[in-house]
C-alpha positions in Angstrom: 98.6 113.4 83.9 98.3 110.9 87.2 97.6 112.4 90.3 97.9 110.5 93.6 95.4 111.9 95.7 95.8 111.3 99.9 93.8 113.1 102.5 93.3 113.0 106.3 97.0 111.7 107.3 96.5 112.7 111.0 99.6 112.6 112.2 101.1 109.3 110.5 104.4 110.3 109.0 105.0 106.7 107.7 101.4 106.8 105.8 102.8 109.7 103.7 106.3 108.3 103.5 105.2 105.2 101.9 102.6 107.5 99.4 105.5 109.5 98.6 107.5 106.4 97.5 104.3 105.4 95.6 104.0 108.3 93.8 108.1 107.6 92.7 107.5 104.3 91.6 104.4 105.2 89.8 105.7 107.6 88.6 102.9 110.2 89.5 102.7 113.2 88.2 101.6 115.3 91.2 100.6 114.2 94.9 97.8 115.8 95.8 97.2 116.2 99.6 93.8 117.5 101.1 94.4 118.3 104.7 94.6 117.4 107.8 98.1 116.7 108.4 98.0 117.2 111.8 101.7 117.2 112.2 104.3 119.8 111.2 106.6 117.0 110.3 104.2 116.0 107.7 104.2 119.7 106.5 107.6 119.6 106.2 108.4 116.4 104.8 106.0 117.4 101.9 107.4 120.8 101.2 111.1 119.1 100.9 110.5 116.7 98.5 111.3 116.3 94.8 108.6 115.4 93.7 105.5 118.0 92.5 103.0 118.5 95.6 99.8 120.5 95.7 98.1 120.6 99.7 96.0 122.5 101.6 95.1 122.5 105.3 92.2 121.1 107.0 90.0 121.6 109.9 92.7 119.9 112.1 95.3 121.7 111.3 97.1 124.4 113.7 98.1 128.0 112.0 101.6 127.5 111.2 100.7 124.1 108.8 100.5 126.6 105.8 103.5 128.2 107.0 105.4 124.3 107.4 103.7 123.4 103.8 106.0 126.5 102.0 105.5 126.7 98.4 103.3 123.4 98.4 100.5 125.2 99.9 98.0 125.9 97.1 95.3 128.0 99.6 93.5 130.4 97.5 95.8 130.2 94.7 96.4 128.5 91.1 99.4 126.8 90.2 100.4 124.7 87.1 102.3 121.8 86.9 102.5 120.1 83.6 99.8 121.7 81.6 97.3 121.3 84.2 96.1 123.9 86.8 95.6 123.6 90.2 93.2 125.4 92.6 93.3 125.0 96.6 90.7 125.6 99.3 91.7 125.2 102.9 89.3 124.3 105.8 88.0 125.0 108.3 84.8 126.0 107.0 85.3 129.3 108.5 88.1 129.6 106.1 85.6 129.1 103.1 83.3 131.6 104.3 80.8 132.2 101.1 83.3 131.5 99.0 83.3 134.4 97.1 86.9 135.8 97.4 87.9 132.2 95.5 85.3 133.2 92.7 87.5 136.6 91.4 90.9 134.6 91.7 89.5 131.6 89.7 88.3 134.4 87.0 91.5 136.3 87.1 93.5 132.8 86.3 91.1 132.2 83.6 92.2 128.3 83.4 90.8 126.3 80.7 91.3 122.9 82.5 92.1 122.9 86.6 91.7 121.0 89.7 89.9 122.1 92.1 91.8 120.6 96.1 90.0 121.1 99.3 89.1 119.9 102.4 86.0 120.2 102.4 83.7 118.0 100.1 80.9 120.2 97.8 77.4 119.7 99.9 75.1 117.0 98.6 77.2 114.4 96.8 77.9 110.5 97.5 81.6 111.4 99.4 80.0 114.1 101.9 77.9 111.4 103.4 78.0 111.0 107.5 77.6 107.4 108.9 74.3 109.1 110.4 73.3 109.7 106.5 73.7 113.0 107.1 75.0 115.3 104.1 77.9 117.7 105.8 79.7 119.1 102.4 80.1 123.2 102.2 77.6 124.7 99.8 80.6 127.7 98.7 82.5 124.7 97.2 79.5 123.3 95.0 79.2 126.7 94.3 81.9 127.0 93.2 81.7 123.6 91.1 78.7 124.5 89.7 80.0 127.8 88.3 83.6 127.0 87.2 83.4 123.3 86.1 86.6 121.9 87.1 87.8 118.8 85.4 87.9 117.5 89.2 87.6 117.8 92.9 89.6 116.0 95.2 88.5 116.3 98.9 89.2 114.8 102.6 87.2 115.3 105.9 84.5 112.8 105.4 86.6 109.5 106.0 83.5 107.5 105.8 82.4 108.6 102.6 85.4 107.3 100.4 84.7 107.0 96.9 83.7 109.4 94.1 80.5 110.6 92.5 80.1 114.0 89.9 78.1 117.7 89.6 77.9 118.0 86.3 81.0 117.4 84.4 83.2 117.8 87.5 84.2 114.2 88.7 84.5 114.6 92.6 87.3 112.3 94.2 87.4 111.7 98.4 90.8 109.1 98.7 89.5 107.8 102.3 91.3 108.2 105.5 95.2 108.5 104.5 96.5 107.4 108.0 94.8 104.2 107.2 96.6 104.0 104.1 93.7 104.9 101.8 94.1 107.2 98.4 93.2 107.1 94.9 94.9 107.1 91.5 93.8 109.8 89.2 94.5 109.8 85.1 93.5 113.1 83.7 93.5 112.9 80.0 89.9 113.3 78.1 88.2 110.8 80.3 89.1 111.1 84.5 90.0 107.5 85.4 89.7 107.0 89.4 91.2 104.0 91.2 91.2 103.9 94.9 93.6 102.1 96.3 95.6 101.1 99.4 98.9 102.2 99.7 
């Protein structure tokens, strides 16, 4: 499977636009969008297209995003597309709470193999990393990690920690900044390949 994974659009309608045309020509399997759209145009543009989307909300986002996102919106749910299992968290952190309510739907889905998509990064990892070296992750999603072992994590929120690093076997992606034009390329098959890229 390749995932194109964008986060943290803000607003910029013609930074999604041109990852959506990405994801055509590269014939992505899934886009893979981590919050904070910040605009209900982006919302909508997302849940319209043709092409297989997974997002959830971030810390930015008003109420009626989830509502704008329709069936795209993965919050507290698991979803398959093409063999592969997707799992959503939505920020704010407040939405996260402890976590726990996530824990008995990820049992009741059982998935052998999913990802896990949230806006906020796991605490304590390379991509959660303030420009004041300050760590600013959510320990209910390293929880979480730490329990389940997803295959891998794709995060926003952080844009100055773009990169990737792992907890244990889970490889834990933050794309950068999408208004910026930042995201990465993901290949699940036995190995996850990562590729940041501009788009």
């Amino acid at each position: 499977m390749k995932i194109l994974a964008i986060a943290d659009l803000h607003g910029n309608l013609q930074a999604l636009q041109d990852a959506m045309k990405f994801a055509r020509a590269e014939q992505c399997d899934v886009l893979a969008c981590a919050g904070d759209l910040e605009d209900g145009r982006i919302a909508r543009e997302l849940a319209s297209s043709d092409l297989n989307i997974v997002a959830v909300a971030g810390n930015m986002d008003r109420g009626d995003i989830a509502e704008h996102l329709g069936n795209t919106y993965i919050h507290g749910k698991m979803v398959r597309i093409g063999g592969v299992d997707f799992f959503g968290i939505s920020g704010p952190e407040s939405a996260i709470g402890d976590g726990k309510e996530f824990h008995a739907e990820i049992e009741k889905s059982a998935p052998k193999k999913f990802v896990l998509l949230t806006h906020h990064p796991p605490k304590g990892v390379k991509t959660d990393v303030t420009y004041i070296r300050t760590h600013i992750g959510s320990n209910a999603v390293r929880e979480i990690i730490e329990k389940f072992s997803p295959v891998l994590c794709i995060h926003g929120h952080v844009h100055e920690a773009r990169g990737t690093d792992r907890i244990g076997s889970t490889v834990i992606v933050n794309p950068g900044p999408g208004h910026k034009k930042d995201a990465a390329v993901i290949h699940l098959d036995k190995v996850v390949d990562v590729e940041l890229i501009k788009i």
